[in-house]
N, C-alpha and C positions, 0 to 999 in steps of 0.2 A: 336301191330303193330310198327314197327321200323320209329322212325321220318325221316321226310322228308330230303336228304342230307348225311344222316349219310355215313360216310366210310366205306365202307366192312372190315371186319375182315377176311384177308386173312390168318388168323392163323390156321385156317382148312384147308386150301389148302398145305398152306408151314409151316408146325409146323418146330422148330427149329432142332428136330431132326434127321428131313428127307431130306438129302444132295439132291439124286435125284428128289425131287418132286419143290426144288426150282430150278434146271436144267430143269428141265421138265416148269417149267411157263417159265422163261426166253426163252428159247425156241421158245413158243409161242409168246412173245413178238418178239422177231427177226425177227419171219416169218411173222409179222401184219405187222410190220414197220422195215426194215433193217435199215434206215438213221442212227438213233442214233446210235447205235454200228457200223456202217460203219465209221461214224466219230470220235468217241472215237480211233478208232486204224488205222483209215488210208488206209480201204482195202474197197473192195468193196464184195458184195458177193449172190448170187441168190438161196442158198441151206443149210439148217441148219443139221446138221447129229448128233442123241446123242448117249452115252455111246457106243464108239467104242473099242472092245475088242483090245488088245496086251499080247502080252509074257509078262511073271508075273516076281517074285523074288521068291526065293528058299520058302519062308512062305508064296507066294499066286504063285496060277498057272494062274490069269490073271486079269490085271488091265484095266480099261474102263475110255477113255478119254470123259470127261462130255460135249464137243461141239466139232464141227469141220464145221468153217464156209467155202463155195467151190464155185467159180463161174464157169460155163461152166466145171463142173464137176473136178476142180484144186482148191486144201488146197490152203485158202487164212488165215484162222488164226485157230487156235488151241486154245483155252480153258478151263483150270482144274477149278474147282467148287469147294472152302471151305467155311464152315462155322467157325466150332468150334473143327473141328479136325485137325489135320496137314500131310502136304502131307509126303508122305510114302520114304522109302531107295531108291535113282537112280529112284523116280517115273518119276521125268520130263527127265530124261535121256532116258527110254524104248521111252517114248513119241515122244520127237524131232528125234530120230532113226525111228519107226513108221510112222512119219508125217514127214518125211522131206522134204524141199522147200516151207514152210509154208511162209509167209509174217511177220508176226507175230507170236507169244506165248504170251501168257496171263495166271497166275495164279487171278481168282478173289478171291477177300477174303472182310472182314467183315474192317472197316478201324481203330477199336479198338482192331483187332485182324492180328496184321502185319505177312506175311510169312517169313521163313526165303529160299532166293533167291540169296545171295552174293556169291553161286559157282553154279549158275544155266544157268548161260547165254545160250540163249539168251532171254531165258523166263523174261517178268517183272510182276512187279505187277498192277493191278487193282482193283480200292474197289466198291465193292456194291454200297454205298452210291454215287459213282460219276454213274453209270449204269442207275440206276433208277432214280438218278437228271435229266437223259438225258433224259430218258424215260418218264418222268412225263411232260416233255414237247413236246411231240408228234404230230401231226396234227392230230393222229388217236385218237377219244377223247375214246372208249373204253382202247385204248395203255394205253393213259395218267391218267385214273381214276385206272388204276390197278396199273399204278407203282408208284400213288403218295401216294394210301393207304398200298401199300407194304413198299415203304421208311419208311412213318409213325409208323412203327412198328421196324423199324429196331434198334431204340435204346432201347429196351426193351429186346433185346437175350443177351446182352453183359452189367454185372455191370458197372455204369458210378462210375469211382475214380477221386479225384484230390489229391489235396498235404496232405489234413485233413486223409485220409482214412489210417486206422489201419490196418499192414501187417497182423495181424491173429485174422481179425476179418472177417471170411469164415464161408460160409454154413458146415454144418457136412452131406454133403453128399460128395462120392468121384469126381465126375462128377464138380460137383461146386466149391466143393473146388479148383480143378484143373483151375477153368476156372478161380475164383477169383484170383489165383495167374499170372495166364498167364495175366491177366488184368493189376497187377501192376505193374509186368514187360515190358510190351509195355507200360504202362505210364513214367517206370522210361527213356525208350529206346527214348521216344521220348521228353524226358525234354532234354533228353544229346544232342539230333537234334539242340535244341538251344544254349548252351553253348560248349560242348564239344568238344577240337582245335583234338582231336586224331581220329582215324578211330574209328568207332561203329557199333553194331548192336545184335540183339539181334535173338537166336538160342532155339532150343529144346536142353536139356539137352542131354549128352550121355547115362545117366542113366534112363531116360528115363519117357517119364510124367510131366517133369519140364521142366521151360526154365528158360534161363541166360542171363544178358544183359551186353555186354563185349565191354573195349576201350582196345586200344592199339597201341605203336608207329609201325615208319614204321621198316619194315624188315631190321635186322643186316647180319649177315654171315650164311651159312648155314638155311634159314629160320626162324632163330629166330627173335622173336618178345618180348619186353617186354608188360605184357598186366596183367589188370583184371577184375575179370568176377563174377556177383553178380546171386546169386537164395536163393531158401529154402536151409536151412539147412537139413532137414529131409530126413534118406533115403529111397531108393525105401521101403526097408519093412515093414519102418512104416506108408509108405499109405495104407496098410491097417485098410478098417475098425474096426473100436473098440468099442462097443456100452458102454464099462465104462468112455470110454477119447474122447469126442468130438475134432475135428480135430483143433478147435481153442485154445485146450489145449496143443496138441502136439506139433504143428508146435515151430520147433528151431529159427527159426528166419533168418534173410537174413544171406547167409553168402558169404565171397569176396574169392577170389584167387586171389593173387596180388603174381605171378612169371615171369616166362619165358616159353611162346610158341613156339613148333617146329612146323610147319607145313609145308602140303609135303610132308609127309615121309609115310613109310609103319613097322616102329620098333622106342621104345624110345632109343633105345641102341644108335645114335648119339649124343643124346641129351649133351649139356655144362652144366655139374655142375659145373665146375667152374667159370663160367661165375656166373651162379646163383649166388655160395655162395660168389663171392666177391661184387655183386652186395645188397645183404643182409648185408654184414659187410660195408659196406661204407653206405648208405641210411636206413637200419633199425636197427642194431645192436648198442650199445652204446661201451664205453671203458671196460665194463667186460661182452660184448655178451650176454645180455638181451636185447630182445626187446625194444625200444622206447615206450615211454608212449602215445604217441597220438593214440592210436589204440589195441582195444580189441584182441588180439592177442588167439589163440588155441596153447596149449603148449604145448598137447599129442605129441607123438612121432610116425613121419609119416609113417614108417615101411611098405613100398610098398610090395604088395605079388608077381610080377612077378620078377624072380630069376635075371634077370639083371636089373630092376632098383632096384631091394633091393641089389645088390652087387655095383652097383655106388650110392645109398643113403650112402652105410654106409662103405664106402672110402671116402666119403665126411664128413659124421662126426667123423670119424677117423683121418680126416685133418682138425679137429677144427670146422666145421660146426654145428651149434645146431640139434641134434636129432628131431624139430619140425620143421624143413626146409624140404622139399622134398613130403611135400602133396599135391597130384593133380591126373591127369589123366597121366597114364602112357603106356605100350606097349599093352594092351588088345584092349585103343582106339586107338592107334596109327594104328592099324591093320584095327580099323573098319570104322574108318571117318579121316585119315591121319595128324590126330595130337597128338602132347602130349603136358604135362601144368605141370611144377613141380614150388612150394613155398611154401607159409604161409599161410593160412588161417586165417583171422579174422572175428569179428561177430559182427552181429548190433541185439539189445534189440523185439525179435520177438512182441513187441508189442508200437513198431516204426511207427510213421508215414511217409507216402511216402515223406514229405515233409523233416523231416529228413533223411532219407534215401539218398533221391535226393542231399543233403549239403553233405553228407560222401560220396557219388561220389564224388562230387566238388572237396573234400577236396584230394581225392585219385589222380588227374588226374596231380596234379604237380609233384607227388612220383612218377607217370611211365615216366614221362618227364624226369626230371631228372636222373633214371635209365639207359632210351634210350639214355641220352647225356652221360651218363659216360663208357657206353658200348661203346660208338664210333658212338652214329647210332642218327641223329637229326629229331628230331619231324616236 
C-alpha cells in the first residue's frame, strides 16, 4: 500500500519520450484552469485545440502545432511543445503563416534545454519549469497536485552539469550521449549570459545532431561579423555507434572556430578572405607565420570541397595565407541556413572540464574584440 501523501509518479503518464502525451496533460491542465497560462502570456482564452495539421517540408508532408489557444472561436496564442528534440527547418515559419493574427507564439521547452529562436520572431520562448510553477499554484487543488508532482520530476529528464563535469564523460548510448552534450553546451551558453560583453547564443549544429555555442562582435560591411563558435569535435560519421569504442572514447573534444561570419547571403562566393587573412596575420600570426602560442591550434590544411571556396582558399594561400586558415562552413551551408564561417580551428583536451572550457571562452572573447576593432567594426 503506497504511504499516505506520496506524490504521484506521473512518469507513466508523461514518460520523457512521448512529446504528445505531455501536450496532451498540459492540455488538460488549461482546460481545468485557464488563469495560469492566461497570465503567463497576457491573452485570455475559452478553447484549447491540439496537434493542428499544416503544410509540411519537402522530408515531411505535415507538421501539427501542439496547442492553439482561441477565445470566441479567434487564435489568441499558438504553442509548440519540446522536450529533448529540437524544432525542425522553417517549422515556426509554416506555423506563424498557418496561425496568423495570433497574440502570441510560444515555443515551450525544458529550461536546461534552451531553443534556438534568434531568427524566429515573433515566436519566444517559454520553460516548463515557469508553467507548472504556475500551475502548482492553482485554486483548483486537482490543477495544483498534478503540476506540482509533474514539476518534481522535471529534473531528472535532463543531466544536471556544473563547472566540475567532464566534457566526455557521456552515456554510450547515442540518444544520451547527444543529450549529455546538448547539456554542456546550454551550460557553457548560459555562463557567457553572465560575463560575455559580445552578442551570444547557442544553435544546432549545421551538420547536424550537435550544437554550438557562439559570441560574436557587431556586423562590419557586407554582413560580416567576426565570431567564434564551440561544439564536439566529432563527425557526424563517427556518431555512429561502435560497440569496440564506447562514445566516451571517441569524442575529440571541444573544438572553437574563431574566423569571420557572412550572414545573409544565399552563396560563400562574397565572402572577404582578405579581410580574414589579414585579420589572422595581425591578431594570430607571429613574425614567421606560425600560430601564436596561447591556443592549441589544428594545422591540417583546410582544403574546402566546393570549387569556389576552394579556388578563394588557395588564392589566399597563394598570397601567403597559411594552408590551415580557411576551415569552416562554407557554400553548401551558405545555401541551407544563409551563412558561412571561414578560420582556424582550435581545440580544447576532450576530457576538460566545463569549468575549463568556460575560462578558454573568457580567454577567446578579447581576440574577437580586438579583431572586430581592427576591421573597423566596435564591439
Amino acid at each position: 500500500m503506497s504511504s499516505p501523501g506520496r506524490a504521484p509518479d506521473l512518469s507513466f503518464i508523461v514518460p520523457p519520450a512521448a512529446e504528445n502525451r505531455w501536450s496532451d496533460l498540459l492540455a488538460v491542465l488549461l482546460t481545468a484552469d485557464p488563469a495560469p497560462m492566461a497570465g503567463l502570456l497576457g491573452v485570455e482564452f475559452d478553447q484549447v485545440k491540439r496537434e493542428l495539421t499544416v503544410r509540411g517540408s519537402a522530408a515531411r508532408k505535415a507538421d501539427r502545432l501542439d496547442l492553439l489557444l482561441l477565445r470566441a472561436e479567434t487564435p489568441t496564442a499558438a504553442i509548440e511543445v519540446k522536450l529533448l528534440s529540437d524544432l525542425g527547418p522553417q517549422q515556426l515559419a509554416r506555423y506563424l503563416e498557418s496561425f496568423a493574427g495570433a497574440q502570441t507564439y510560444v515555443v515551450l521547452h525544458l529550461e536546461r534545454l534552451p531553443v534556438a529562436l534568434r531568427h524566429a520572431q515573433p515566436w519566444r520562448a517559454l520553460t516548463w519549469e515557469t508553467v507548472l510553477d504556475a500551475y502548482a499554484a492553482s485554486t483548483n487543488t486537482w490543477v495544483a497536485t498534478t503540476a506540482q508532482a509533474w514539476r518534481s520530476q522535471l529534473n531528472t529528464l535532463v543531466p544536471a552539469v556544473d563547472a566540475t563535469v567532464v566534457w566526455n564523460d557521456v552515456p554510450d548510448d547515442a540518444p544520451g550521449m547527444e543529450l549529455a552534450l546538448r547539456t554542456r553546451v546550454a551550460w557553457l551558453s548560459r555562463q557567457m549570459d553572465a560575463w560575455c560583453r559580445l552578442e551570444h547564443d547557442v544553435e544546432p549544429s549545421s551538420g547536424g545532431g550537435n550544437w554550438a555555442v557562439r559570441m560574436w562582435a557587431p556586423p562590419g560591411t557586407h554582413g560580416h561579423v567576426v565570431a567564434a563558435e564551440i561544439q564536439e569535435g566529432m563527425t557526424a560519421y563517427e556518431w555512429k555507434r561502435d560497440p569496440d569504442r564506447p562514445y566516451r572514447q571517441r569524442l575529440r573534444g571541444p573544438v572553437v572556430l574563431l574566423g569571420v561570419r557572412q550572414d545573409e547571403v544565399t552563396t560563400s562566393g562574397s565572402f572577404d578572405w582578405t579581410l580574414l587573412c589579414r585579420l589572422f596575420a595581425e591578431h594570430v600570426l607571429d613574425e614567421r607565420g606560425a600560430p601564436g602560442p596561447d591556443f592549441v591550434w589544428q594545422l591540417t590544411s583546410a582544403r574546402p570541397s566546393d570549387p569556389t571556396d576552394k579556388a578563394n582558399w588557395s588564392a589566399a594561400v597563394a598570397a601567403g595565407a597559411p594552408a590551415w586558415l580557411g576551415k569552416g562552413w562554407g557554400m553548401k551551408v551558405a545555401q541551407s541556413t544563409g551563412s558561412c564561417h571561414f578560420g582556424a580551428r582550435l581545440t580544447l583536451s576532450p576530457d576538460a572540464t566545463l569549468g575549463e572550457i568556460d575560462a578558454e571562452l573568457r580567454r577567446l572573447q578579447p581576440v574577437v574584440e580586438a579583431m572586430a576593432a581592427s576591421a573597423g567594426w566596435q564591439p
